[in-house]
C-alpha positions, 0 to 999 in steps of 0.5 A: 500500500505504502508503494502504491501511495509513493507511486501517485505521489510521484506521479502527481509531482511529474504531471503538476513540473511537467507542464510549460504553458505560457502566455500569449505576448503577441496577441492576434487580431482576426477581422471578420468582412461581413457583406452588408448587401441583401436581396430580396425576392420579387415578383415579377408581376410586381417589377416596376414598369419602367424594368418590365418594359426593358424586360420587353425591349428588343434586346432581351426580349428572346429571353424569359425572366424566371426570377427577380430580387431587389438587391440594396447595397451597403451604401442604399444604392437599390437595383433589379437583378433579374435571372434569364434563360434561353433554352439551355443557357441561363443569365443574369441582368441588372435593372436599375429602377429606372429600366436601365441595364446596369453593367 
């Protein structure tokens, strides 16, 4: 029993000495980027006028809506990101509120 009580002893003194943790001295900084633009689905049906007209336009009238958003930036600045397909192919334009195609 004496030896068995000697062992733990010993075993406890070597795991309390052989431990070496040590602090931090230069400290890390993580920076974290959120992206502050949200969309937010819309109807198309309830699209503004002057985007359904340029929707209509003979420049992308071969294409078919199938989804819109109202996309707002960080900065308050507003557009309409409208998917397209034609046949196979599939896009994306992008619609100011006053029917022009943003690039």
């Amino acid at each position: 029993m004496k030896k068995i009580i000697l062992s733990a002893a010993i075993l406890a003194v070597a795991g309390l000495t052989s431990v070496k943790a040590s602090e931090i001295k230069n400290p890390v900084m993580i920076s974290v980027h959120q992206d502050s633009t949200t969309k937010t689905p819309v109807e198309l049906k309830d699209l503004p006028e002057p985007v359904q007209k340029t929707l209509q336009s003979d420049a992308v009238k071969e294409w078919t809506p199938t989804v819109a958003f109202l996309v707002t930036n960080a900065d308050k600045s507003t557009y309409y990101q409208v998917d397209v397909k034609k046949e196979t192919e599939t896009g994306s334009l992008k619609i100011d509120k006053d029917g022009k195609v943003i690039q």
